[in-house]
N, CA, C and O atoms as a GROMACS GRO file, in nm:
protein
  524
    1UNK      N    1  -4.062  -3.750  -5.542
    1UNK     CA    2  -4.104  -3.886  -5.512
    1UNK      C    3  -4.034  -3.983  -5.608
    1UNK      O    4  -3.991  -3.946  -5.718
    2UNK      N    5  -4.022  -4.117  -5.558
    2UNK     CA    6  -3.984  -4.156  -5.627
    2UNK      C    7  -4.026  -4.228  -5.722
    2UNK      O    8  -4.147  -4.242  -5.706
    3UNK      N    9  -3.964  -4.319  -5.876
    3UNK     CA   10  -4.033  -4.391  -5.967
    3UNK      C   11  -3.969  -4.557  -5.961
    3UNK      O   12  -3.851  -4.586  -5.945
    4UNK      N   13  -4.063  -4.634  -5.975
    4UNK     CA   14  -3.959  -4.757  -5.955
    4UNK      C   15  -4.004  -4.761  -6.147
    4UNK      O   16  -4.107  -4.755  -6.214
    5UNK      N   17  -3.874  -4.772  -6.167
    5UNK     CA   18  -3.874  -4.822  -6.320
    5UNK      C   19  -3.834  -4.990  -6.356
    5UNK      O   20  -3.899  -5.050  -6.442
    6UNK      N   21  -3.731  -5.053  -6.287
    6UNK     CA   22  -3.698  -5.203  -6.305
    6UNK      C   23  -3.682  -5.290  -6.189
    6UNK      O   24  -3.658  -5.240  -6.079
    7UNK      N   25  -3.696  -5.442  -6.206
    7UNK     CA   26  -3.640  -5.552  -6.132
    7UNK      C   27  -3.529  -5.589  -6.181
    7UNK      O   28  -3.520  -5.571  -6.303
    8UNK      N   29  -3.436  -5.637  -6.128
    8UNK     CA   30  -3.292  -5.719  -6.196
    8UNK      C   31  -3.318  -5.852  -6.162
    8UNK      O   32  -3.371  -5.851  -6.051
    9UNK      N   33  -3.310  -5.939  -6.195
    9UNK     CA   34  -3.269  -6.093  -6.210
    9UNK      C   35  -3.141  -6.118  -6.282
    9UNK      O   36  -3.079  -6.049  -6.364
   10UNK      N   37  -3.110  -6.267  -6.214
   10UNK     CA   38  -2.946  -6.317  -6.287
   10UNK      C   39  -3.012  -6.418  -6.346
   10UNK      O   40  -3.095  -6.493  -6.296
   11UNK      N   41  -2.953  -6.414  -6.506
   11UNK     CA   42  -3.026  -6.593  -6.557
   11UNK      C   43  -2.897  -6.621  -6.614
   11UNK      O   44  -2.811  -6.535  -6.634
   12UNK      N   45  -2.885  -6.760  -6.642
   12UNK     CA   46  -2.793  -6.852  -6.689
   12UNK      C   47  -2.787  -6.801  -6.810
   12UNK      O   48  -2.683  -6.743  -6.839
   13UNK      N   49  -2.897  -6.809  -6.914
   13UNK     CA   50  -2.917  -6.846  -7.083
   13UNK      C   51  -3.020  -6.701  -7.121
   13UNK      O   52  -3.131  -6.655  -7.097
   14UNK      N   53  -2.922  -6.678  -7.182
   14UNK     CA   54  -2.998  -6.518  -7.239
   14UNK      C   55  -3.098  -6.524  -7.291
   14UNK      O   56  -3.206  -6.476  -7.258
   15UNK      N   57  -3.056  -6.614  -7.422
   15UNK     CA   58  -3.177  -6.687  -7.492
   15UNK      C   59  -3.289  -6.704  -7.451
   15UNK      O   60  -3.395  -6.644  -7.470
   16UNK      N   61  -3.247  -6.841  -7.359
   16UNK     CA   62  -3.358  -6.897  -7.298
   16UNK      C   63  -3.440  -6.818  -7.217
   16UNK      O   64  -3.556  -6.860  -7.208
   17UNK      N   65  -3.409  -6.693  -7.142
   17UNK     CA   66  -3.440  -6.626  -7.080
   17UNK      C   67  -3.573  -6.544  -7.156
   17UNK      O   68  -3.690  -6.539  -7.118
   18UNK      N   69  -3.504  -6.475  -7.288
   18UNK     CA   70  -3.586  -6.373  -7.350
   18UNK      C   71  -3.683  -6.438  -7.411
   18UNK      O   72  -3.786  -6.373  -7.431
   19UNK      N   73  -3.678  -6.568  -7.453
   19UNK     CA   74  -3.781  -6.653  -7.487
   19UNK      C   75  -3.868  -6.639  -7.423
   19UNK      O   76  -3.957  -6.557  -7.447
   20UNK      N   77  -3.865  -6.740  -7.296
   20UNK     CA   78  -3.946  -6.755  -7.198
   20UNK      C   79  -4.077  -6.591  -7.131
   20UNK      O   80  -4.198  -6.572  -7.126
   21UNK      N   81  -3.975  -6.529  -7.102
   21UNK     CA   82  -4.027  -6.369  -7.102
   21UNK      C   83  -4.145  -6.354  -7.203
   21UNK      O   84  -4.259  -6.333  -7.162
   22UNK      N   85  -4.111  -6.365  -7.347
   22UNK     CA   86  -4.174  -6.332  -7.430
   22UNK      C   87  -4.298  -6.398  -7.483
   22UNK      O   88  -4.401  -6.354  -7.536
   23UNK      N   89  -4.265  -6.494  -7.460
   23UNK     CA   90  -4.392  -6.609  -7.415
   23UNK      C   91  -4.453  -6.602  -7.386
   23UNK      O   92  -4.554  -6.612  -7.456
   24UNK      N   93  -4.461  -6.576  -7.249
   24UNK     CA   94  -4.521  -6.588  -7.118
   24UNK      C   95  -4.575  -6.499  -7.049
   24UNK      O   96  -4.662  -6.504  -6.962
   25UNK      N   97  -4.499  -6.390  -7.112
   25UNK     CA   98  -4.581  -6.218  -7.087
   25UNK      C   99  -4.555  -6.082  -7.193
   25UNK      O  100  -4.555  -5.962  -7.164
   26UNK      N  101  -4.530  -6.157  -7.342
   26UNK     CA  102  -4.532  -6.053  -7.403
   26UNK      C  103  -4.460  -5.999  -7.432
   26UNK      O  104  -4.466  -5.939  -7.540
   27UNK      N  105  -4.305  -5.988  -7.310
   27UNK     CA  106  -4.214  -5.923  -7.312
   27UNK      C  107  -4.103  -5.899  -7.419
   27UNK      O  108  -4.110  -5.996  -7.494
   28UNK      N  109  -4.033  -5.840  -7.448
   28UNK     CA  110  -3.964  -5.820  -7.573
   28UNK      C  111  -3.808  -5.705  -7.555
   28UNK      O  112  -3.840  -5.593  -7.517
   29UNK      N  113  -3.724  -5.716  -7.568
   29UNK     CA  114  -3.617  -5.616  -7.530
   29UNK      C  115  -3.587  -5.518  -7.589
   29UNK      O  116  -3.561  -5.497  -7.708
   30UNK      N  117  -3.594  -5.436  -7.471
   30UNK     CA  118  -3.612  -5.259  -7.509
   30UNK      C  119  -3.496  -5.204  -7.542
   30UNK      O  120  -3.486  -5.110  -7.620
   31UNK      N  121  -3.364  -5.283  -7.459
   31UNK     CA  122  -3.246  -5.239  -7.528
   31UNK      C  123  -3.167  -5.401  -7.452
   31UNK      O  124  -3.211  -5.503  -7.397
   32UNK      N  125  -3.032  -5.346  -7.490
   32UNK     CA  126  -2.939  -5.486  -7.420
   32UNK      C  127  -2.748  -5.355  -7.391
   32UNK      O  128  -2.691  -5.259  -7.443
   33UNK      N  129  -2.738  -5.430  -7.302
   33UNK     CA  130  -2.612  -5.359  -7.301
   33UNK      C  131  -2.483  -5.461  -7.267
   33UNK      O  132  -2.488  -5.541  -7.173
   34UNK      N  133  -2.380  -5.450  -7.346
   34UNK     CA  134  -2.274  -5.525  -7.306
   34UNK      C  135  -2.172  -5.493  -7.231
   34UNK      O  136  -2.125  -5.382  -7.252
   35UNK      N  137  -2.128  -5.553  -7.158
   35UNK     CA  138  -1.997  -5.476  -7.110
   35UNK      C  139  -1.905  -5.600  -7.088
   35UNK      O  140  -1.966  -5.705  -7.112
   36UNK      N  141  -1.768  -5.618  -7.046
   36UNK     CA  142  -1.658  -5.712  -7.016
   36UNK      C  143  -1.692  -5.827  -6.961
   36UNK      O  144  -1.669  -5.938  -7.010
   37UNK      N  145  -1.749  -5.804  -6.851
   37UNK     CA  146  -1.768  -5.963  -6.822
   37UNK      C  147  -1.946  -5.977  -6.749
   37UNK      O  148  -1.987  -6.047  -6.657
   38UNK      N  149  -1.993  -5.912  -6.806
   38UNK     CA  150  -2.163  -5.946  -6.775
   38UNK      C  151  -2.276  -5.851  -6.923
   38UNK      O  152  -2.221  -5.768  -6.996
   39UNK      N  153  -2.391  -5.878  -6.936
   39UNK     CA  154  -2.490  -5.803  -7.032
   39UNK      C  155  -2.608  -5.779  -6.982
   39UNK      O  156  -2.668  -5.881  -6.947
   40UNK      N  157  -2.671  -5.662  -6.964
   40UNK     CA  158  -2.781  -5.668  -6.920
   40UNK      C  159  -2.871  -5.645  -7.034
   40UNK      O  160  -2.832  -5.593  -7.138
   41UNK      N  161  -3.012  -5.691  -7.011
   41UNK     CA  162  -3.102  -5.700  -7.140
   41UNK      C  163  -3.208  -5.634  -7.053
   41UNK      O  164  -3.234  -5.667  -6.937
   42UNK      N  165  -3.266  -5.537  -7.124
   42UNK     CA  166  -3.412  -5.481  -7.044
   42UNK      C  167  -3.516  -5.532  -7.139
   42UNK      O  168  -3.515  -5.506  -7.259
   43UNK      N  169  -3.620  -5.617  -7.070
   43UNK     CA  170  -3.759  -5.651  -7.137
   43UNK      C  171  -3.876  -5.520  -7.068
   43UNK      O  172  -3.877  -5.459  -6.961
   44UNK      N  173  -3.956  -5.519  -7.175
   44UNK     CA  174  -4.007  -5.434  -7.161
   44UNK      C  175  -4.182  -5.482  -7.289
   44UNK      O  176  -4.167  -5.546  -7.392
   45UNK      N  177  -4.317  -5.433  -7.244
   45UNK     CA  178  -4.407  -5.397  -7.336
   45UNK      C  179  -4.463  -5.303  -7.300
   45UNK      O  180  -4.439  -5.236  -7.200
   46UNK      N  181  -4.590  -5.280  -7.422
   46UNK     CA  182  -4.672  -5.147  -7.437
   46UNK      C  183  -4.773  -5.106  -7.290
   46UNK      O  184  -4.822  -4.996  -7.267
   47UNK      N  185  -4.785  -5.246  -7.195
   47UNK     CA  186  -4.828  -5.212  -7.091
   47UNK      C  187  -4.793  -5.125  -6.969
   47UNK      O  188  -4.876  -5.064  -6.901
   48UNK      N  189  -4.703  -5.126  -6.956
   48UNK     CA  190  -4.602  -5.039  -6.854
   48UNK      C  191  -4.519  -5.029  -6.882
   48UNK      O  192  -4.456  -5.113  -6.946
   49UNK      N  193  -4.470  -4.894  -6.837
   49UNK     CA  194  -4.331  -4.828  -6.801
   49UNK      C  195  -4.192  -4.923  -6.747
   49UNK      O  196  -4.072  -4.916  -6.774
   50UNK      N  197  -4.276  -5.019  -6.652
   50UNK     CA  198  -4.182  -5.078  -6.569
   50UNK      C  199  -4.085  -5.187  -6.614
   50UNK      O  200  -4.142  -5.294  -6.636
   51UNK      N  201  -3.959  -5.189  -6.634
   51UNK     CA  202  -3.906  -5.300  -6.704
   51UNK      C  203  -3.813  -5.409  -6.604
   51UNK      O  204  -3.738  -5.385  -6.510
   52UNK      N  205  -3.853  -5.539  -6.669
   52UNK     CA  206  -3.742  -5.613  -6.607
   52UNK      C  207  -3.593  -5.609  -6.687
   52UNK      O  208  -3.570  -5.593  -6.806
   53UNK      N  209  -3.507  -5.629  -6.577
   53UNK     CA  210  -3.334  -5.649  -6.610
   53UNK      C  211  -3.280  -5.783  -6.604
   53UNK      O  212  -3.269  -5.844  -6.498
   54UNK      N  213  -3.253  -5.819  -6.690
   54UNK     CA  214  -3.189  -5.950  -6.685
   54UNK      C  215  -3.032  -5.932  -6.673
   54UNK      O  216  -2.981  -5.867  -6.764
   55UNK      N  217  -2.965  -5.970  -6.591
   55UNK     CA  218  -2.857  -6.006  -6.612
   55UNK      C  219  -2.780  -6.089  -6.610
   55UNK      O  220  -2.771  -6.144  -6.500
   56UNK      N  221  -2.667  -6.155  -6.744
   56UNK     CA  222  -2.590  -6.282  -6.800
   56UNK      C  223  -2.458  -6.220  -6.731
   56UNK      O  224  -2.395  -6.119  -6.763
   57UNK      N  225  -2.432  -6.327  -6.608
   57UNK     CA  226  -2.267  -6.287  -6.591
   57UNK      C  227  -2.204  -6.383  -6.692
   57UNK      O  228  -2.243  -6.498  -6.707
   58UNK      N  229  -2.118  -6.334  -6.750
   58UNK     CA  230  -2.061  -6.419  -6.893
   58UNK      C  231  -1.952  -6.512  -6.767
   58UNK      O  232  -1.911  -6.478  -6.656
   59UNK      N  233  -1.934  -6.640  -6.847
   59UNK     CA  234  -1.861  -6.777  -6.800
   59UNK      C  235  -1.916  -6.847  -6.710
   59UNK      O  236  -1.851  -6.944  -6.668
   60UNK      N  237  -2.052  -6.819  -6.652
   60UNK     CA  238  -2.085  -6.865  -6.521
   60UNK      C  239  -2.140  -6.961  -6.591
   60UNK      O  240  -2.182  -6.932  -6.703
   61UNK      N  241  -2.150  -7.077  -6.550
   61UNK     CA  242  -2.202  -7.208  -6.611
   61UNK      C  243  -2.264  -7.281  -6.524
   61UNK      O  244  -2.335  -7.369  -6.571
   62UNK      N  245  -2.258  -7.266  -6.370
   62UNK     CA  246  -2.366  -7.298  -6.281
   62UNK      C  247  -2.501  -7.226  -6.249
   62UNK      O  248  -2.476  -7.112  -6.210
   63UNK      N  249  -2.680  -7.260  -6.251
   63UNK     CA  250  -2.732  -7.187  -6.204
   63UNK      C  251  -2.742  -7.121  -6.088
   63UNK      O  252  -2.720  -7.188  -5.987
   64UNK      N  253  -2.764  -7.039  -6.079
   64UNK     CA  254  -2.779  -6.920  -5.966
   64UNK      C  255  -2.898  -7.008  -5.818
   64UNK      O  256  -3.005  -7.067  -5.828
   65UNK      N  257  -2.806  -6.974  -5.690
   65UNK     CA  258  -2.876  -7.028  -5.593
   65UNK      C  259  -2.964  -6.927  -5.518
   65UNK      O  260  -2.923  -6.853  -5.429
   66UNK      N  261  -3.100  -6.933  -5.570
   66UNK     CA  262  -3.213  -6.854  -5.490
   66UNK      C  263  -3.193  -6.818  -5.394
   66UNK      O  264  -3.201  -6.697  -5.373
   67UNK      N  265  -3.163  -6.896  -5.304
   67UNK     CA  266  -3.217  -6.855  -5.163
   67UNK      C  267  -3.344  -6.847  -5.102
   67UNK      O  268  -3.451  -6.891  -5.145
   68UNK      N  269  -3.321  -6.788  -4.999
   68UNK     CA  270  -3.455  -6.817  -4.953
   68UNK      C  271  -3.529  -6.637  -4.903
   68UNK      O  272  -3.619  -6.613  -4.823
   69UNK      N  273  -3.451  -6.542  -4.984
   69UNK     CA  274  -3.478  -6.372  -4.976
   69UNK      C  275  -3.568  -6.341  -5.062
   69UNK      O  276  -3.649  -6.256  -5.025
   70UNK      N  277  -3.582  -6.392  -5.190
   70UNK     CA  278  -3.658  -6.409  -5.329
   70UNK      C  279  -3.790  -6.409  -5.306
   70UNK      O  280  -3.845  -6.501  -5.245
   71UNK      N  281  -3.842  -6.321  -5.346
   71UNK     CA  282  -4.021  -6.379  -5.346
   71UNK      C  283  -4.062  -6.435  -5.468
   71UNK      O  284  -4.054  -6.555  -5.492
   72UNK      N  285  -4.094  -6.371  -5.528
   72UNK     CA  286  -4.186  -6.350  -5.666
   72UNK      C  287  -4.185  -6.192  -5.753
   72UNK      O  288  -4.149  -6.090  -5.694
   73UNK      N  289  -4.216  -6.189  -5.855
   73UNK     CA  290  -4.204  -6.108  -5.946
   73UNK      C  291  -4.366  -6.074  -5.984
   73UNK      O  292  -4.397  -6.185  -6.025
   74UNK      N  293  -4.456  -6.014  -5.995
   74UNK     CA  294  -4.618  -6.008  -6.041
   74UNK      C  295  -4.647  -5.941  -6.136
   74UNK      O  296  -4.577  -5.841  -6.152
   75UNK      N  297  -4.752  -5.963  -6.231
   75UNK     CA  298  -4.804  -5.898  -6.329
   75UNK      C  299  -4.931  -5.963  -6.353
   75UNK      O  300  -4.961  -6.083  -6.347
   76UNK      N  301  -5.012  -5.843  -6.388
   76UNK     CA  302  -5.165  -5.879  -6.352
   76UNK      C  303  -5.199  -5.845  -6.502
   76UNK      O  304  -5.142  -5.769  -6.580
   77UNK      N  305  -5.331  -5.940  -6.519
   77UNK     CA  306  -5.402  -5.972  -6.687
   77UNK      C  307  -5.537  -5.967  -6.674
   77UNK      O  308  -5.578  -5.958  -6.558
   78UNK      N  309  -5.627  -5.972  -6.771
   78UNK     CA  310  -5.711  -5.902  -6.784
   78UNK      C  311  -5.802  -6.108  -6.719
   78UNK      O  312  -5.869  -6.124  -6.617
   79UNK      N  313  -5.774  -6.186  -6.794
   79UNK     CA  314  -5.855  -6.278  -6.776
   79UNK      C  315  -5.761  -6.407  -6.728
   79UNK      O  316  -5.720  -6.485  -6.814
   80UNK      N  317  -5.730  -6.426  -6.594
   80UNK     CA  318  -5.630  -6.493  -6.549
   80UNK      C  319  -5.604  -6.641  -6.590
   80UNK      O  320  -5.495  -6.692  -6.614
   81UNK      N  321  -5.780  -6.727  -6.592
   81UNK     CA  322  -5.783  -6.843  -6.633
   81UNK      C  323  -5.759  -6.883  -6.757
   81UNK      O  324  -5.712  -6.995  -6.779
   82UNK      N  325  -5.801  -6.756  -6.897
   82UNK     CA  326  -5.753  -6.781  -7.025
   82UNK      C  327  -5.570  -6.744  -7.041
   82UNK      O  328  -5.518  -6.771  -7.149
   83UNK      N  329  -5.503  -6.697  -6.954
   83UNK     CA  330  -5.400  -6.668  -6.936
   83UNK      C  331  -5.315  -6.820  -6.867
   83UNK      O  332  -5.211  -6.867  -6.913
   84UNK      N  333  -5.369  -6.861  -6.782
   84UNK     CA  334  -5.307  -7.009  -6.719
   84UNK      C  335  -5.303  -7.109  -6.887
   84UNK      O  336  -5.205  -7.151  -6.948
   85UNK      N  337  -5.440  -7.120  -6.917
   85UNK     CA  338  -5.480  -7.200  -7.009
   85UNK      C  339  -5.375  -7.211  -7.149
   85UNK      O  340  -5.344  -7.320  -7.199
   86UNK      N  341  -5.320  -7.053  -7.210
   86UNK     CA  342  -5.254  -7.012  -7.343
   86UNK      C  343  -5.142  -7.069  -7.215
   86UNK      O  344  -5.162  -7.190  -7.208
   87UNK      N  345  -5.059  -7.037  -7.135
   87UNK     CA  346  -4.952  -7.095  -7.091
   87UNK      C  347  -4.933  -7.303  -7.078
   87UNK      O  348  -4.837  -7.373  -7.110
   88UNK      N  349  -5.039  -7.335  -7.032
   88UNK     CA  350  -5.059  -7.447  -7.054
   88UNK      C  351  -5.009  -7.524  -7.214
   88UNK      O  352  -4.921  -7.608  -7.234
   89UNK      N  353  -5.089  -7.466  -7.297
   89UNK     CA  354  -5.080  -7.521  -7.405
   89UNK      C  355  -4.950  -7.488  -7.493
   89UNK      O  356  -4.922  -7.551  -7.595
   90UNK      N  357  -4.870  -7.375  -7.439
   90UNK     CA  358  -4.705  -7.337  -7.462
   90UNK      C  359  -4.584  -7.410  -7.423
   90UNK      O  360  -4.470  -7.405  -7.469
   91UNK      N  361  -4.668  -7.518  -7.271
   91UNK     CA  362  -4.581  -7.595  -7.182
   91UNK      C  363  -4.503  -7.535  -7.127
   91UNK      O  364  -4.385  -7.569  -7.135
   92UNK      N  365  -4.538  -7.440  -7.062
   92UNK     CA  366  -4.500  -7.290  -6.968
   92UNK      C  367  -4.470  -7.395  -6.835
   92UNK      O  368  -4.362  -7.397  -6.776
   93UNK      N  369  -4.584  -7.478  -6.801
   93UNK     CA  370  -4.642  -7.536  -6.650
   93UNK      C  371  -4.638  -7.458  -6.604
   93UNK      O  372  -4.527  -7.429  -6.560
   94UNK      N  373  -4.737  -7.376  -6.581
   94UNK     CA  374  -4.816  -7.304  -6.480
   94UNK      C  375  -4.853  -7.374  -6.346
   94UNK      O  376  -4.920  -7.477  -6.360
   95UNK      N  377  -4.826  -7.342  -6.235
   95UNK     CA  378  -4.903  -7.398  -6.127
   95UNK      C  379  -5.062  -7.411  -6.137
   95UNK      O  380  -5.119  -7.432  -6.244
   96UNK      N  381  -5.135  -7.394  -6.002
   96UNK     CA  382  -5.298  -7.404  -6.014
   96UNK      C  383  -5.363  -7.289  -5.979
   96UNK      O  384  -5.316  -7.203  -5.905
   97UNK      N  385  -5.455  -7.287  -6.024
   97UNK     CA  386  -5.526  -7.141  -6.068
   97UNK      C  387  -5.585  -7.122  -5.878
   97UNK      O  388  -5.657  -7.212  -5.835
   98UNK      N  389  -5.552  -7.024  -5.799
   98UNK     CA  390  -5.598  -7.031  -5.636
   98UNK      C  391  -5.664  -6.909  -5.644
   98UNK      O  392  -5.647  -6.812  -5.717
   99UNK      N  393  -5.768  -6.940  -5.524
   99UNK     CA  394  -5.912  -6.781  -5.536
   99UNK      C  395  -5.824  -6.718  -5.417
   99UNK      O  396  -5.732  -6.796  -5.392
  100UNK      N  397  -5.820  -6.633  -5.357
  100UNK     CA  398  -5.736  -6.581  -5.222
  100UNK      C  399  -5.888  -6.473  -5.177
  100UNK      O  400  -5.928  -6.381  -5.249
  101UNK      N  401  -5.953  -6.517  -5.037
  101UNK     CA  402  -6.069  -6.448  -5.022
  101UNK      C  403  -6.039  -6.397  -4.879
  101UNK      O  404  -5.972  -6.457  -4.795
  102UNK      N  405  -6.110  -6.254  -4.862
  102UNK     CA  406  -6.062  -6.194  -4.724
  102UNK      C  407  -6.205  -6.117  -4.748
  102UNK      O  408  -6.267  -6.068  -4.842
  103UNK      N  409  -6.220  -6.139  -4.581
  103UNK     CA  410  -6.372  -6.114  -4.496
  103UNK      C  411  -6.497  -6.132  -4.620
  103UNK      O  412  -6.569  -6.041  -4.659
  104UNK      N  413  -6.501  -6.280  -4.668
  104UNK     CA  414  -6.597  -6.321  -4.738
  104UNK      C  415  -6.592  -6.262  -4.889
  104UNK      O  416  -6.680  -6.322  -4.951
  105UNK      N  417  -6.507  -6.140  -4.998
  105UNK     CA  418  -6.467  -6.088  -5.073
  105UNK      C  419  -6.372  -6.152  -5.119
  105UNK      O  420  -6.309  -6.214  -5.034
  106UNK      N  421  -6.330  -6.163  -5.242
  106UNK     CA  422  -6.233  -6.166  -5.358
  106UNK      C  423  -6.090  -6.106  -5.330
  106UNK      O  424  -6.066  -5.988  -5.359
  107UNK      N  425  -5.993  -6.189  -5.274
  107UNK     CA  426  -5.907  -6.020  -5.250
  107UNK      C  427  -5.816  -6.070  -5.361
  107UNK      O  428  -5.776  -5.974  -5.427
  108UNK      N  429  -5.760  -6.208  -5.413
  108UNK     CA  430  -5.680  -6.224  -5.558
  108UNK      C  431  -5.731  -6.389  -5.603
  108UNK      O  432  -5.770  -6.489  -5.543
  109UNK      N  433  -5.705  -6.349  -5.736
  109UNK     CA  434  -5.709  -6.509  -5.813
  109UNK      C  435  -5.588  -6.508  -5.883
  109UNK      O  436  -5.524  -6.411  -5.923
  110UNK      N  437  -5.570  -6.601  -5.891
  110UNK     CA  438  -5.388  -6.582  -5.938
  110UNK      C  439  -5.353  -6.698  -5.989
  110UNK      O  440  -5.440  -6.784  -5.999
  111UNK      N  441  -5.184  -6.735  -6.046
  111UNK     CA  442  -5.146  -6.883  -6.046
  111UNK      C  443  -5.009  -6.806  -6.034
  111UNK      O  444  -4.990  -6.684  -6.028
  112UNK      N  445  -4.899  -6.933  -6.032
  112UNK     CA  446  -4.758  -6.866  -6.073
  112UNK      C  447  -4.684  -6.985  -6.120
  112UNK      O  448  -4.715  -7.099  -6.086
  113UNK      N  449  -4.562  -6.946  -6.216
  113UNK     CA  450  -4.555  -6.962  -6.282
  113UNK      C  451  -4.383  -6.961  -6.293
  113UNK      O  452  -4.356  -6.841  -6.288
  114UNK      N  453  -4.278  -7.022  -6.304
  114UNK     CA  454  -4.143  -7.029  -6.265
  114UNK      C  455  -4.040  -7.046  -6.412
  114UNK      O  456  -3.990  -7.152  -6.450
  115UNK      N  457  -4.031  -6.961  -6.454
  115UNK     CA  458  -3.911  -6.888  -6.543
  115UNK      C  459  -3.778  -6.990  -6.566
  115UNK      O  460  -3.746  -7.038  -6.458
  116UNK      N  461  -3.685  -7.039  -6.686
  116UNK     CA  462  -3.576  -7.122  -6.677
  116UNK      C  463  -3.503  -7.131  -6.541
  116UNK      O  464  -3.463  -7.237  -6.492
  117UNK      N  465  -3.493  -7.038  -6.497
  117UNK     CA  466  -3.419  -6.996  -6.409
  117UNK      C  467  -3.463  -7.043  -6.244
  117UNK      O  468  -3.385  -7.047  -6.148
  118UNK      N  469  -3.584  -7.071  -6.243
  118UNK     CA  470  -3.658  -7.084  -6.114
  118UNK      C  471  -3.696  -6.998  -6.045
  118UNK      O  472  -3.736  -7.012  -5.929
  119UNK      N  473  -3.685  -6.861  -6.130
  119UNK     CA  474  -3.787  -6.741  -6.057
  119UNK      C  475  -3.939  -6.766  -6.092
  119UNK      O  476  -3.985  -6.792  -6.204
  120UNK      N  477  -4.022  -6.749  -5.950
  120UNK     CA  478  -4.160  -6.750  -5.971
  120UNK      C  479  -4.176  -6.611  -5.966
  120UNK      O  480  -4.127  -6.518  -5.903
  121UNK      N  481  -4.327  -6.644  -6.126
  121UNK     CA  482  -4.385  -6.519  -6.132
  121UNK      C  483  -4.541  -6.519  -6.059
  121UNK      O  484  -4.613  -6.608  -6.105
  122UNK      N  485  -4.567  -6.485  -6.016
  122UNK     CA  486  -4.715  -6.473  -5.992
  122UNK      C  487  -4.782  -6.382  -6.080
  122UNK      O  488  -4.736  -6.272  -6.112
  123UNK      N  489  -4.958  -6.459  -6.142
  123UNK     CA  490  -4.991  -6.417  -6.264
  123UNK      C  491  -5.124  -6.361  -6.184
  123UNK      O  492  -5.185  -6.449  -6.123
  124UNK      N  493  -5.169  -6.253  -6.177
  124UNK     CA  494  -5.303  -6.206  -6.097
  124UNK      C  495  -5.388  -6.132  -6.182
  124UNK      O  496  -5.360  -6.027  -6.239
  125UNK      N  497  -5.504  -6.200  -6.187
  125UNK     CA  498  -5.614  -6.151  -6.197
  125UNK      C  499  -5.654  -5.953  -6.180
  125UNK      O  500  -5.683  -5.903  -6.071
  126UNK      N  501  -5.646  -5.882  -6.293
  126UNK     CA  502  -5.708  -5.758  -6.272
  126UNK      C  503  -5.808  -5.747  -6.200
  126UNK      O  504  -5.918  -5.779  -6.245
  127UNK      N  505  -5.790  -5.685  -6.037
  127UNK     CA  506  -5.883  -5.700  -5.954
  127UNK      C  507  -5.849  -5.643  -5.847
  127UNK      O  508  -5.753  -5.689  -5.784
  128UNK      N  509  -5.934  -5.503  -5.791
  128UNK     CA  510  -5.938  -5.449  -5.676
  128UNK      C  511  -5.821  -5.368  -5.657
  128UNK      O  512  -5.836  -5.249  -5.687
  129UNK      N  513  -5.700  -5.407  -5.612
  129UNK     CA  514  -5.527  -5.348  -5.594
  129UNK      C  515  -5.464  -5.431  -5.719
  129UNK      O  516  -5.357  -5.395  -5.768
  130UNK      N  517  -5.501  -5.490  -5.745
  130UNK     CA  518  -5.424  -5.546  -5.883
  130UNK      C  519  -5.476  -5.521  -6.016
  130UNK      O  520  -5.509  -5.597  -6.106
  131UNK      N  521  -5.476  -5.401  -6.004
  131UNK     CA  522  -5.493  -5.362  -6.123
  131UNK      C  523  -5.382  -5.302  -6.204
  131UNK      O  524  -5.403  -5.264  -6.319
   0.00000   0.00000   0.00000
């Protein structure tokens, strides 16, 4: 069977990138690798296995055009609203905290939350499948 171990993303600013990450979820780099004309950086914490990939194509000086294939990226926390709130006061701008309810039940509470780069993360509430 298989294991999903990473996401890849392209960011402009390495920096700015691992900052933001680290901020915002803790994240911190597990290794970095260089090569000729791009670097990939793996963030990674004590919560999961699963790591994100950043990758800097070196000289590119325009940001990267989304599209419209992109969803979101997710990671779920123990207390979502004290989680919006510590982002707030970092000047993260977090979007607004939304209940998501199916057949009268809880099915997510969430916010999200958009990276230098303009990747949204969605921040969810430990709850039910999101755990």
């Amino acid at each position: 069977m298989a294991k999903m171990i990473h996401s890849m993303i392209r960011v402009l600013d390495e920096a700015r990138s691992v900052e933001f990450y680290g901020k915002a979820f803790g994240l911190s780099v597990a290794d970095r690798v260089d090569f000729d004309t791009f670097t990939l950086i793996y963030l990674s914490n004590a919560e999961t296995g699963f790591e994100l990939e950043l990758t800097v194509n070196k000289g590119r000086a325009e940001p990267y055009d989304l599209g419209k294939g992109y969803g979101h990226l997710a990671v779920s926390v123990e207390e979502v609203a004290i989680e919006r709130e510590r982002m707030v006061k970092l000047g993260l701008k977090p979007g607004e905290l939304v209940e998501l309810n199916r057949d009268g039940k809880l099915f997510g509470l969430f916010f999200f939350v958009s990276d230098p780069d303009g990747y949204k993360i969605e921040v969810l509430q430990r709850h039910g499948r999101f755990l």
